[in-house]
C-alpha positions, 0 to 999 in steps of 0.5 A: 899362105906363106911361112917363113922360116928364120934361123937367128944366131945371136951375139952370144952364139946361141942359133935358134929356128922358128917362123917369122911371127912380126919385125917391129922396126920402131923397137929394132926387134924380130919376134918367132914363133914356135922356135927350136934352139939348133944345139942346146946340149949345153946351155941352161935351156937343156937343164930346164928342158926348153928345146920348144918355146912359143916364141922368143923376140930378139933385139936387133942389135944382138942378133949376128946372122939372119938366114931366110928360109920360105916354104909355100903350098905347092899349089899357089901359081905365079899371078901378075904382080907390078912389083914382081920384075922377074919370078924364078920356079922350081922348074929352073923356068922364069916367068916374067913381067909383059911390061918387062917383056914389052920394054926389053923387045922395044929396047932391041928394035932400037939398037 
């Protein structure tokens, strides 16, 4: 299974770091799970020690930056996906789609 790892900065410049629990888009908010505070040295939440909190949702207004982060098993292998166009691996390789295989050798016999 897949844990993504979301680094949120807030409005207010606080950064904070966790795993992507839910996005509710009704609500306009991202919830994270098991979440540190980057640098906490001086805010309230170092006067009441906090540096682990559960999780903490955010509104979406208030947030400024969002940067993604995903780690997975290393074991897990590419499988055929329609929606997958093209599927860069660590090994600088890329494995992609036969359909789009297929579609790109009929569109070079054409020209």
């Amino acid at each position: 299974m897949y844990e993504n790892y979301i680094k949120i900065k807030s409005r207010a410049g606080f950064e904070y770091t966790g795993i992507l629990h839910s996005i509710d888009t009704k609500n306009s908010t991202v919830t994270l799970k098991q979440v540190r505070l980057s640098d906490i040295s001086n805010t309230n939440f170092a006067r009441l020690g906090l540096n682990n909190i559960d999780y903490v949702i955010f509104r979406g207004g208030d947030i400024e930056d969002v940067q993604l982060s995903v780690t997975r098993p290393h074991d897990i292998k590419p499988t055929h996906d329609d929606a997958i166009v093209r599927l860069n691996l660590p090994s600088k390789t890329s494995v992609t789609d036969k359909c789009l295989q297929k579609s790109e050798a009929s569109s070079s016999k054409q020209l």
